[in-house]
N, C-alpha and C positions, 0 to 999 in steps of 0.2 A: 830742539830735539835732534840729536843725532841718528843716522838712518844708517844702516849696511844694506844692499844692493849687488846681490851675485851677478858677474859680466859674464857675458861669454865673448867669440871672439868674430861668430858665424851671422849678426843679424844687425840691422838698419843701425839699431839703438845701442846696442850692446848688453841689452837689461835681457836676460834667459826668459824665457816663457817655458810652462808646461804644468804638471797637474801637479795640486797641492802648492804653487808659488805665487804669493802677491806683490802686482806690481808695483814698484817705488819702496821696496824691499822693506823690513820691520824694522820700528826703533828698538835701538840700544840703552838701557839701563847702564849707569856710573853706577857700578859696586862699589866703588871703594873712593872716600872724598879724596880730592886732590892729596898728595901724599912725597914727600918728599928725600932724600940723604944725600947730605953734603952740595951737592949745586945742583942735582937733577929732579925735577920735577915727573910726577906722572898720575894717568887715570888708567882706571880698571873700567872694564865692560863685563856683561854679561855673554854669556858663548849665545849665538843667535841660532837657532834651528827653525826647520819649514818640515812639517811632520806629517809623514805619508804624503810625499812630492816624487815627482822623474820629471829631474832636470839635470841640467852638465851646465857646470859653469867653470871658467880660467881664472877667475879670478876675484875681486869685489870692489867697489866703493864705497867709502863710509864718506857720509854728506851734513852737512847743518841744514836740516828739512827746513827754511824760514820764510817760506810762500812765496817767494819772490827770484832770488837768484841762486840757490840753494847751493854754497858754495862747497867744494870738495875740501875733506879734509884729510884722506888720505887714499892710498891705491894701494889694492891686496892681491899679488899675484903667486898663487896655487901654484905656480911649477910645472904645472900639467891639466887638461879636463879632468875635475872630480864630478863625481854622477853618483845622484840616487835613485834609483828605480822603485818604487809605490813605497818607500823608506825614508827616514830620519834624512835632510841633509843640514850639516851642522856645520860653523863659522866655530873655533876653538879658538877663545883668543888668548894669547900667549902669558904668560904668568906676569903677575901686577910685579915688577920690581924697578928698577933704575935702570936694569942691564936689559930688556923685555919687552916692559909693555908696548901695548901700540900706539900711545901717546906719549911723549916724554919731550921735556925739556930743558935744557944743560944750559 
């Protein structure tokens, strides 16, 4: 199972706390089966949201949940604190293509 995990940049762990967020962040759904053009490979996610939360986070890690060493498979850095106050906060992930996705390999 792959997992996304809002960081922030202000605590022990770096994993956000606050109302409406669960810790060790939601798995992600593969929308779209592996998928390919010309040498590059990629996978689609689902956009991940925590509904009616106030949190701030910088950034994210998507992880392989696999009970044991739960290794990192990528790092998502915001540009800046995004915060949602007792609101939607949502993970958009970038359009399934070659040139995009947040998985890809060439």
């Amino acid at each position: 199972m792959i997992v996304t995990e809002p960081v922030g940049l202000n605590s022990a762990s770096n994993e956000v706390s606050g109302t409406g967020y669960t810790a060790t962040g939601n798995a992600m759904t593969i929308t779209q089966v592996p998928t390919s053009t010309g040498t590059t490979a990629w996978l689609d996610f689902n956009n991940i949201t925590w509904g009616t939360s106030t949190i701030t986070a910088r950034g994210a890690l998507l992880y392989l949940k696999n009970g044991s060493s739960n290794p990192a498979i990528a790092v998502l850095d915001f540009g800046s604190d995004k915060t949602s106050t007792a609101g939607d906060f949502t993970i958009v992930m970038p359009a399934a293509d070659s040139s995009n996705a947040i998985i890809r390999i060439a």
